[in-house]
C-alpha positions in Angstrom: -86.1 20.5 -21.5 -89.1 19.6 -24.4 -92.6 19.7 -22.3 -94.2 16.3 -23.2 -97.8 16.9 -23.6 -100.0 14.4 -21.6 -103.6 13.4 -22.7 -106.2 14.1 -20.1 -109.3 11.9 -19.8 -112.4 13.5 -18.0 -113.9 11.1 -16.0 -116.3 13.4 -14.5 -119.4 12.0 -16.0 -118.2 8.2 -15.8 -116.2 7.4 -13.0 -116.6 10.3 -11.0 -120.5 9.9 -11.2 -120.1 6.2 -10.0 -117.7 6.8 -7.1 -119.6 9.7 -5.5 -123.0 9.1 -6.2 -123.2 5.2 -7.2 -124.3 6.3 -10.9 -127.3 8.1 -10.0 -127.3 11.4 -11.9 -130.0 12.6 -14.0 -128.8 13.6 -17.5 -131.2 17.0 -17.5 -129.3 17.8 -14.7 -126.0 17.2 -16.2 -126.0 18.5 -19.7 -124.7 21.9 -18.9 -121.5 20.5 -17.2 -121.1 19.1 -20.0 -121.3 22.2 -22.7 -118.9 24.0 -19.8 -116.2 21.2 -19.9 -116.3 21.1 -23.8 -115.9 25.3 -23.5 -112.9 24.3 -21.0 -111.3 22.6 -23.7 -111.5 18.9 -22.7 -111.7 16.6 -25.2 -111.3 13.2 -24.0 -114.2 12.2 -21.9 -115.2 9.1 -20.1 -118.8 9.4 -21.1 -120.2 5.5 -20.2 -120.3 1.7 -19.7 -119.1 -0.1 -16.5 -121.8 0.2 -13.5 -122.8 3.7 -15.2 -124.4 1.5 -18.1 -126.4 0.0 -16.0 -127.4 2.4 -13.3 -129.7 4.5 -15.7 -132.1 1.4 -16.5 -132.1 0.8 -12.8 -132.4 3.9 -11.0 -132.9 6.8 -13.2 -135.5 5.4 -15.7 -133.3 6.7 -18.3 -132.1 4.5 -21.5 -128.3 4.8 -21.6 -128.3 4.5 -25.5 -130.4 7.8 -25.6 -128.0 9.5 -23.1 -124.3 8.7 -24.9 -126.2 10.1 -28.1 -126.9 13.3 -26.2 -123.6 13.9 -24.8 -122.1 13.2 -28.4 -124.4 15.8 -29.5 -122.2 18.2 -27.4 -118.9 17.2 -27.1 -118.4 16.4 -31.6 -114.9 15.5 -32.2 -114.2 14.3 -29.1 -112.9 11.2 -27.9 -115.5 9.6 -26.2 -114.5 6.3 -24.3 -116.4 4.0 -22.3 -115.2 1.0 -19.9 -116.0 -2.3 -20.5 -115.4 -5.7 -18.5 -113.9 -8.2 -20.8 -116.4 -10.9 -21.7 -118.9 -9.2 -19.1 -118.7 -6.2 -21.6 -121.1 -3.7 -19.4 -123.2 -6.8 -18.4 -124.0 -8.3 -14.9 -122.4 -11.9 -16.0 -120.3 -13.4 -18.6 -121.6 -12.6 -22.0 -122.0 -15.6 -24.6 -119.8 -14.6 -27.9 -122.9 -13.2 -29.7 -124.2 -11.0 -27.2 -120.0 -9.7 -27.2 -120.8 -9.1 -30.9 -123.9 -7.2 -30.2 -122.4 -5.2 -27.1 -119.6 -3.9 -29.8 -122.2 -3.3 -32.5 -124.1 -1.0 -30.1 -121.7 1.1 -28.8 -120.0 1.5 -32.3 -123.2 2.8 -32.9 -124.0 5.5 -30.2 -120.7 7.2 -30.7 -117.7 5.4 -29.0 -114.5 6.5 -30.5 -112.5 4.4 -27.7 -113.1 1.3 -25.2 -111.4 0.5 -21.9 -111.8 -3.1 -21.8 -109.9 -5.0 -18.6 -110.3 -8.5 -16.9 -110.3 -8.5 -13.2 -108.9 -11.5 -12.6 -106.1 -10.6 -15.4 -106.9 -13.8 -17.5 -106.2 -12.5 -20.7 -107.8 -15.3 -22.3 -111.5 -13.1 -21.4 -109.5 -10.3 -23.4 -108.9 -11.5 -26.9 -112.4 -12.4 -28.0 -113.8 -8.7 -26.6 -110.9 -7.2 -28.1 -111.4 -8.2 -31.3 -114.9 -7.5 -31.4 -114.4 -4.2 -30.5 -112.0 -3.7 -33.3 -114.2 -5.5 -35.6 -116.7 -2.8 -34.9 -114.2 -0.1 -36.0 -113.6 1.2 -32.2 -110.1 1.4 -30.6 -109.2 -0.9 -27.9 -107.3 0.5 -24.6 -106.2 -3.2 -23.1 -105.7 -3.2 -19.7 -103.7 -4.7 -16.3 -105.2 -4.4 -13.7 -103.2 -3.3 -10.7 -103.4 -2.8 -6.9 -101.5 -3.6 -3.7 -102.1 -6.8 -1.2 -103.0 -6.1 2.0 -99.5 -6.7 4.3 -98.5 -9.9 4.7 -99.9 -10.9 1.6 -98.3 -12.2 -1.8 -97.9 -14.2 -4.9 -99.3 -11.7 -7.1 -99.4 -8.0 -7.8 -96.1 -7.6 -8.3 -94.2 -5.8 -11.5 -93.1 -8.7 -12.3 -96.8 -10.3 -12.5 -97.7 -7.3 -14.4 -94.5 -7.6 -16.7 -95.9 -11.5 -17.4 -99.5 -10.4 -18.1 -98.0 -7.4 -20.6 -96.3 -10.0 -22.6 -99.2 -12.1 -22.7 -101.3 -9.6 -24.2 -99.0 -8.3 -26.6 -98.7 -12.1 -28.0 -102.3 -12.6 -27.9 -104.5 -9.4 -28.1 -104.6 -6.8 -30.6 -105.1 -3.4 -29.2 -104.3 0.4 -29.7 -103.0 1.6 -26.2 -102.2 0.1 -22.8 -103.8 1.3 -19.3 -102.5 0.3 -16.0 -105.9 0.5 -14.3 -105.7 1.0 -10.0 -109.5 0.8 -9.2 -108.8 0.6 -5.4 -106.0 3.7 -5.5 -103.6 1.0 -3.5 -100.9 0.6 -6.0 -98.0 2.4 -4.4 -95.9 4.8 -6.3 -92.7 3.2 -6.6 -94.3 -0.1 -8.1 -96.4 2.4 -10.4 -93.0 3.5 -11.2 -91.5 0.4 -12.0 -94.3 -1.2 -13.5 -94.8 2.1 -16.3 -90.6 1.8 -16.9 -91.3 -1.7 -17.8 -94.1 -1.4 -20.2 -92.1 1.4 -21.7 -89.7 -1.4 -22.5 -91.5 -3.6 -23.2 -93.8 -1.6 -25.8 -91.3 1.0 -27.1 -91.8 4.8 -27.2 -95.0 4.8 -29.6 -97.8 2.6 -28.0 -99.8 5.2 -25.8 -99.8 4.0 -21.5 -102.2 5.7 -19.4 -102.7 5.2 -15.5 -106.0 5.2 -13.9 -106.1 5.6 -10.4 -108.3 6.7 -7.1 -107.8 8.9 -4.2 -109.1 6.9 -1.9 -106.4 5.5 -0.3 -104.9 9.3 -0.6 -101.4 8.4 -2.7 -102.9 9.2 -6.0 -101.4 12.5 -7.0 -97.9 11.0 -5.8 -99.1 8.0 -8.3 -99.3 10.3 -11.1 -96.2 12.5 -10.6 -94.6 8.7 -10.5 -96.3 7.3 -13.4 -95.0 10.7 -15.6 -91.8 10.6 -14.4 -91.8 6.8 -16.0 -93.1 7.7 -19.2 -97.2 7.4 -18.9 -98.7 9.4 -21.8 -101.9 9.8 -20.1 -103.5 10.0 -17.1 -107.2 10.1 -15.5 -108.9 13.3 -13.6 -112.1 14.5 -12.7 -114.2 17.6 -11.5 -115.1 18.9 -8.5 -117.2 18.3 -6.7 -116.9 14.5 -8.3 -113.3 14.8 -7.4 -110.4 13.6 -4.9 -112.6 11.2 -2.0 -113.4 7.8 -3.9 -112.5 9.6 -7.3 -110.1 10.5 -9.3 -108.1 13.3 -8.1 -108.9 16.9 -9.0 -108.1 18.1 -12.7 -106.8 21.6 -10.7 -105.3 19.6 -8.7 -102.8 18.2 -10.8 -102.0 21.3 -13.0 -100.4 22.9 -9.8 -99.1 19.3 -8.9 -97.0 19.8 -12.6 -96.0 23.1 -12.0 -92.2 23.4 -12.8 -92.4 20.2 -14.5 -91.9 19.4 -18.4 -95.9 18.4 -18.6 -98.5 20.2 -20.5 -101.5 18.3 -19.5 -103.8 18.6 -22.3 -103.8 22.3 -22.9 -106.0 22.5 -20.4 -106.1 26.5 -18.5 -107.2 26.6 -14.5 -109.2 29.4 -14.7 -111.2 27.5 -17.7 -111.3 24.5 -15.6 -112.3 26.5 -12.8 -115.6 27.5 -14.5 -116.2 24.6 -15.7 -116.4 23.2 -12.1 -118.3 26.0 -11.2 -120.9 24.7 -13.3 -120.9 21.3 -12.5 -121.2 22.0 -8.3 -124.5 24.1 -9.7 -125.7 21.4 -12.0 -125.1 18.7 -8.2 -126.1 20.9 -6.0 -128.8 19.3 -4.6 -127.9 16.2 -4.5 -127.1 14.4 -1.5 -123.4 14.3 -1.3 -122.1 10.9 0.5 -119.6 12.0 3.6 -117.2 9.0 2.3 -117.0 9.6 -0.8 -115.7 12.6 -0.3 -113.0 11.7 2.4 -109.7 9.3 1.8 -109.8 6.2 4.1 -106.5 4.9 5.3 -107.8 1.2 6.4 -108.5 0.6 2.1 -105.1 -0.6 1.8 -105.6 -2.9 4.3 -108.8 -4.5 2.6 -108.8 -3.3 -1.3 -112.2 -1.6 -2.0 -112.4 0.5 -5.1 -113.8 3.7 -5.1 -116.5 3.1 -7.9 -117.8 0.5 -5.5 -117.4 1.7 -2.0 -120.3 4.8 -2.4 -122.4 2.4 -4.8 -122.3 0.1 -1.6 -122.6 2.4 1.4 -125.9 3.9 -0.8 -127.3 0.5 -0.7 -126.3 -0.2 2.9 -127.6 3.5 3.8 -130.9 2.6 1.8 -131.0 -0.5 4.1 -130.4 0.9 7.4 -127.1 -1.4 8.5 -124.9 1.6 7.3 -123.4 0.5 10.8 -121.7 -2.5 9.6 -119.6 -0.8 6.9 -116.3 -0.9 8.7 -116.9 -4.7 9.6 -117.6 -5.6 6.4 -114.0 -3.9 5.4 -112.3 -5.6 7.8 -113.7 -9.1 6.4 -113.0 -8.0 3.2 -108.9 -8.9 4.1 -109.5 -12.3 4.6 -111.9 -12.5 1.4 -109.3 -11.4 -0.8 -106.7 -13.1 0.1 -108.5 -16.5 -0.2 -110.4 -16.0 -3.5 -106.9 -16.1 -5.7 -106.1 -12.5 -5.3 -108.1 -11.2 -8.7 -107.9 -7.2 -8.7 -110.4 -5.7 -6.5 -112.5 -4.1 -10.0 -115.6 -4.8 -10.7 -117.0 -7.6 -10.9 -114.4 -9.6 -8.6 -114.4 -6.2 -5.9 -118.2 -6.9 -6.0 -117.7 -10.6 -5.0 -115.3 -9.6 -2.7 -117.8 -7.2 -0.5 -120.7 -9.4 -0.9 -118.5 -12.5 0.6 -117.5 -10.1 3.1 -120.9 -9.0 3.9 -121.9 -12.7 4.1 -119.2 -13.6 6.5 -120.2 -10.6 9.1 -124.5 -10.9 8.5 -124.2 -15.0 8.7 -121.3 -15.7 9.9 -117.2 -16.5 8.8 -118.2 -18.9 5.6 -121.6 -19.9 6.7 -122.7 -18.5 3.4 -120.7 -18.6 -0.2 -121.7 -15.6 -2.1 -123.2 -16.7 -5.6 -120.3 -14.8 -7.4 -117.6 -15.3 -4.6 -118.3 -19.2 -5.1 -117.9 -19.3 -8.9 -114.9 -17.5 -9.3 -113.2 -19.8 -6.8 -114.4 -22.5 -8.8 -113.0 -21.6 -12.0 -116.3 -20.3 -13.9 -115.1 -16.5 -15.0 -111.4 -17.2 -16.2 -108.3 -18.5 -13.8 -107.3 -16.4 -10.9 -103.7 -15.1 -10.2 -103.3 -17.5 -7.8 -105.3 -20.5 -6.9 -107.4 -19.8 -4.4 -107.7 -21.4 -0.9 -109.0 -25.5 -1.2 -111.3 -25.2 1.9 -113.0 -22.7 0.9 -113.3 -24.1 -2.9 -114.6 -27.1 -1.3 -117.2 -24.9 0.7 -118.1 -23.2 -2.3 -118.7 -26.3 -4.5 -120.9 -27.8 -1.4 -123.0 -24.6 -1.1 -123.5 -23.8 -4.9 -123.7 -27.6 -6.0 -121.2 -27.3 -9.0 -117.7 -28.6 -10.1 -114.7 -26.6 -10.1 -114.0 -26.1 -13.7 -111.0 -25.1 -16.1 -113.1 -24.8 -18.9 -113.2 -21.5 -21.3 -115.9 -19.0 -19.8 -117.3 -18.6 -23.1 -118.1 -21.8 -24.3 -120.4 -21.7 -20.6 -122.2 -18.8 -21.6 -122.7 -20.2 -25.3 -124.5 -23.2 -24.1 -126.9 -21.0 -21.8 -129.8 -20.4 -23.6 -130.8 -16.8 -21.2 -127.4 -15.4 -23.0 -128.6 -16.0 -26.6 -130.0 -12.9 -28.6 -133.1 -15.2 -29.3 -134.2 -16.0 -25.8 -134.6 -12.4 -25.4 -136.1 -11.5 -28.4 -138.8 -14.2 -27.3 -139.2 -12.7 -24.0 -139.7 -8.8 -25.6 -142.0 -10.4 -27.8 -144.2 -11.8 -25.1 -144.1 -8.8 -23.2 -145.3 -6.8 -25.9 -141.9 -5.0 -26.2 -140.0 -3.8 -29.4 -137.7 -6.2 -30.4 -135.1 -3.7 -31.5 -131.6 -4.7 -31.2 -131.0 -1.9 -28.0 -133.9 -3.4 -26.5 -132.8 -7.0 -27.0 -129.5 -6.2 -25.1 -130.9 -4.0 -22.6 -133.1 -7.0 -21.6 -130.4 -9.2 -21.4 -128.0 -7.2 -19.7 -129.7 -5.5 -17.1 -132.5 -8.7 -16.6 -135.5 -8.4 -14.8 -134.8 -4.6 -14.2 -134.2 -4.2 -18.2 -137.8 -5.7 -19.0 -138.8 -3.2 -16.0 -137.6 -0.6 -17.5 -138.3 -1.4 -21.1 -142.1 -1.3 -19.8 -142.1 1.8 -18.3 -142.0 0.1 -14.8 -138.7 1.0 -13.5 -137.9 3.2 -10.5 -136.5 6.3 -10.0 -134.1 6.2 -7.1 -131.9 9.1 -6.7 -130.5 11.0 -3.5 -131.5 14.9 -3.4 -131.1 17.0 -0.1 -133.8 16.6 2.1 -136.0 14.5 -0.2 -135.9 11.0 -1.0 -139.1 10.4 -4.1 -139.7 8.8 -6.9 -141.3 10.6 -9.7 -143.0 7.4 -11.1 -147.1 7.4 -11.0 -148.3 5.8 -7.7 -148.6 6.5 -4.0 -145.1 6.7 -2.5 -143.8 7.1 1.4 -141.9 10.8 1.9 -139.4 12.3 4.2 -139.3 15.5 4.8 -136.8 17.0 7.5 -137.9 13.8 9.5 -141.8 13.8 9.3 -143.2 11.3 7.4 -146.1 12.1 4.4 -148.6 9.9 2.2 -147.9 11.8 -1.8 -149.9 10.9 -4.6 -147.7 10.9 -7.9 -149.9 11.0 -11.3 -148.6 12.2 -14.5 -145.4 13.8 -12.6 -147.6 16.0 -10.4 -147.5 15.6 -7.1 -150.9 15.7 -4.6 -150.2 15.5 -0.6 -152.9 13.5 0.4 -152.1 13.4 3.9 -149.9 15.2 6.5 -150.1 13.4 9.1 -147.2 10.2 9.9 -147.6 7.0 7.9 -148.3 4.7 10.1 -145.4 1.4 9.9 -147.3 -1.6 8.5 -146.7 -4.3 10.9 -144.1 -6.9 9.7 -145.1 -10.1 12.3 -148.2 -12.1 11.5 -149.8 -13.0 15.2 -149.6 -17.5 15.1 -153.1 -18.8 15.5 -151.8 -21.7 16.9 -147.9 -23.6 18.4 -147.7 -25.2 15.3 -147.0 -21.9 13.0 -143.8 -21.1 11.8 -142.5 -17.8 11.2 -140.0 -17.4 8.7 -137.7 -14.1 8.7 -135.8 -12.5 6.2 -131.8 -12.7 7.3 -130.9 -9.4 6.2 -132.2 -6.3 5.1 -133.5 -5.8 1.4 -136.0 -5.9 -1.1 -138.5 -9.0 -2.2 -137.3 -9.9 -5.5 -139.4 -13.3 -6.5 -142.2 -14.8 -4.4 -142.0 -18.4 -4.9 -145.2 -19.8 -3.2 -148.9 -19.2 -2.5 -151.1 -19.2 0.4 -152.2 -22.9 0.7 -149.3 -24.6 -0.4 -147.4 -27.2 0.9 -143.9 -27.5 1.4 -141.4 -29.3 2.5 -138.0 -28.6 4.4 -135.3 -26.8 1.9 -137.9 -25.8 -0.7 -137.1 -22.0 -2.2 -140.1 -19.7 -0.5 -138.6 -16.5 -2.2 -135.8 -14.9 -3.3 -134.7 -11.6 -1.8 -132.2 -9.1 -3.5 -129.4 -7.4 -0.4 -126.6 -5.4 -1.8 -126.9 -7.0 -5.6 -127.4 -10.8 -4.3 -130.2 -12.5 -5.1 -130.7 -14.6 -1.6 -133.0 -18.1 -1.3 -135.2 -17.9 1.7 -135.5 -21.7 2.1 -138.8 -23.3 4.2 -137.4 -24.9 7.5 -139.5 -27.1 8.0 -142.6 -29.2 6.3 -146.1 -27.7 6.5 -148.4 -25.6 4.0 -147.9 -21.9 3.4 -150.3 -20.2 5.9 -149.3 -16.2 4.7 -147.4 -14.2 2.9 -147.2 -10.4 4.8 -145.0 -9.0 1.5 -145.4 -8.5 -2.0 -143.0 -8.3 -4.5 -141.0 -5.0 -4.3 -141.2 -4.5 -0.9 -138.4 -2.8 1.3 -137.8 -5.9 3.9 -135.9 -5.0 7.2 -133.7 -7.6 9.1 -136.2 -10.3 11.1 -139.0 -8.9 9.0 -141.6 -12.0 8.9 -141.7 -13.2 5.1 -143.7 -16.1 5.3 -145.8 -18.4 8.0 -146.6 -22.0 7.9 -148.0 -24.0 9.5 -146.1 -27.1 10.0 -147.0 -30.9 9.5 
């Protein structure tokens, strides 16, 4: 029998970066994985976009422009690929048409050879404007379906036949250069992989190139693959230990003995090359902190679809918060979540929507609170779900967020804001004394406030190491150290102990000075994003007092009653813990 040769992407420093460590990896300290997997003989690589685009602005005070030019640099003639979220392209929202342009422009420009480019909701509408663009800008586009299983009990979408509707759709309606079934939550089950590969096969005869992406984290992924080859697939997704298998995709190693026997020669690719090239990468990671669940497969994600990319990024943020506690509660909610919001593919952004509704409904309460997101994609603003999605809670979600439900194109929305137009943020660079360059215009706009953070040097740098937990950024800066608490002086990058003795908790209550003083708390753990009001004041019941940011929501903290702002305890920035006093008043 003919060995069919099967193209192998690396997703190591993509994927595999965003599932295990939420993004957060310095490039100095990645480089020389990179040199070793090149040596190895890859030559496909994930190398950026999706949550890894933003990530560096946010966390690593590194420019991700800057970083795909580097790891060009060293993998030449490569395929480099990044993902990309339809008309969200790598941004936090829905991209106007121009900024789509600009997105393509960019990336064309720092080496893409290929983009990944999917819908969650599988609206395939939000795929033929990106599409284009992206071929406009000489790139090739990998269309996608997105796939994964309902929880039991569950259906009206997700099945091959949905799939086999959405494939058709496409190939009327978007021009591309291959076809990826993408599983972000690892959930699909083998025999519909199966099924849904033979069909696409069909459908899109023997020389359009299907790949499958998947995840171990539900643990069927290798039996995914073997099912997906035996249909046909012409390429599949695999990573690097110790970024593999967990939350991940499953182990490059992994698969070549999964193969054995078989008529597959996956990518030319030699274990005992691939064996030092993961050598290299465990001792380019070896201090950082490795998450426990990203490394382990969790049997319940069936149940309630969370993708691997996701599940670390969010158990970082909940372990940064200290309510790491409520993680299998908020899974549980997540069933109910999904099910109700129209069934769109747990994939960023919908999965994202998904866990912050979920997270809502165990902090505040079952629907007490529609997440901003959750809300509008019930109500029609990012594309049409699978299904529709339940009429209470679309009613809830119009109450709460004080909009319409609408059936109106997504990019026509975004092309009448004025914060999505290349201008507006030209403006605002301008007035910040910023470069006006076209990186730095979409920067800006994509990553926001954080992007004109970063753009002035003002950005964080919030990565997990073993046993320390610092940012290298100038200031004076709280450090743990095998459980003792230290005062460290940062200037320049050199670090000065000025104290060793425990920090001392600043006290997060204000003491009333009289009945009439109301203390307002913050709901949940977080951090202070805008302060709103000043000392003196006056307010009335409902006004916005601030805005705090808790697991990549930006929350209103609403006065309760009328009065004039008597304090503020916290400045802008500041960690917040749950019942933490944000503002007193004294009431009218």
């Amino acid at each position: 029998m003919a060995t069919k040769y099967i193209d192998v992407m690396d997703t190591t420093f993509r994927d595999g970066f965003q599932s295990v460590f939420g993004g957060r990896v310095l490039m100095k300290d990645f480089l020389p994985a990179v040199d070793a997997a090149v040596e190895a003989g890859i030559k496909h690589f994930e190398f950026g976009g999706g949550a890894r685009f933003q990530s560096l602005f946010f966390y690593l005070q590194e420019n991700a422009f800057d970083m795909m030019d580097e790891f060009a640099k060293r993998a030449k003639g490569a395929n480099l690929q990044i993902l990309a979220r339809g008309i969200n392209t790598v941004m936090l929202d829905t991209g106007s048409r121009e900024m789509i342009d600009l997105f393509a422009k960019l990336f064309a420009k720092h080496n893409t050879t290929t983009v990944r480019n999917f819908d969650a909701l599988n609206d395939v509408n939000n795929l033929i404007y990106s599409g284009q663009a992206i071929k406009n800008a000489g790139m090739k586009h990998e269309v996608v379906v997105t796939i994964m299983d309902l929880p039991p009990g569950c259906s009206g979408a997700h099945t091959v036949e949905f799939y086999e509707k959405i494939l058709r759709d496409i190939i009327e309606n978007v021009e591309f250069d291959s076809v990826a079934f993408k599983d972000a939550t690892g959930t699909a089950n083998p025999n519909k992989i199966y099924e849904t590969v033979k069909m696409a096969r069909k459908l899109l005869g023997r020389d359009v190139h299907i790949r499958l992406h998947t995840h171990e984290t539900a643990g069927i992924s290798v039996a995914s693959y073997l099912a997906a080859l035996e249909a046909g697939v012409d390429g599949i997704d695999l990573a690097a230990a110790p970024v593999s298998g967990g939350t991940s995709q499953p182990d490059i190693i992994t698969l070549l003995h999964a193969v054995k026997g078989k008529p597959y020669n996956l990518g030319n690719l030699e274990i005992d090359k691939i064996v030092e090239y993961e050598e290299t990468l465990k001792e380019c990671l070896k201090d950082y902190f490795l998450p426990p669940e990203a490394t382990q497969v969790n049997p319940i994600i069936p149940l309630s679809p969370m993708p691997g990319g996701a599940l670390t990024a969010n158990t970082q943020m909940m372990r940064d918060n200290n309510i790491l506690h409520k993680f299998n509660d908020v899974i549980k909610a997540m069933r109910e979540v999904v099910e109700k919001g129209g069934f769109g593919t747990s994939v960023t952004p919908v999965s994202q929507f998904y866990w912050q509704q979920a997270f809502n409904n165990v902090m505040f309460g079952p629907w007490k609170k529609i997440a901003p997101g959750y809300g509008k994609m019930v109500l029609g603003y990012f594309g049409k779900t699978p299904v529709k999605p339940d009429e209470e809670i679309i009613k809830l979600a119009s109450e709460q967020l004080n909009l319409e439900p609408t059936n109106e194109n997504p990019l026509d929305i975004a092309d009448r804001d004025e914060r999505k137009t290349i201008k507006y943020w030209q403006s605002l660079l301008e007035k910040e004394g910023i470069e006006t360059t076209e990186e730095n215009i979409f920067t800006a706009a994509s990553c926001q406030e954080k992007g004109i953070a970063f753009l002035k040097g003002e950005s964080p740098l919030m990565i997990r190491k073993k046993g320390e937990e610092m940012s290298k950024s100038n200031g004076v800066y709280t450090v743990i150290v095998d459980g003792e608490v230290f005062n460290v002086e940062v200037k320049e990058g050199k670090v000065e102990i000025k104290e060793t003795k425990p920090v001392e908790k600043k006290p997060t209550t204000i003491e009333p000075t009289s009945d009439d003083v109301v203390e307002v708390e913050s709901p949940v753990p977080g951090n202070v994003w805008k302060i709103l009001v000043n000392p003196g004041d006056k307010v009335k019941a409902g006004d916005k007092l601030m805005i705090i940011e808790s697991m990549k929501m930006e929350i209103d903290i609403p006065s309760p009653v009328n009065g004039i702002i008597a304090h503020i305890p916290v400045k802008v920035n500041d960690s917040i813990n749950e019942c933490d006093v944000l503002v007193t008043i004294e009431e009218d």
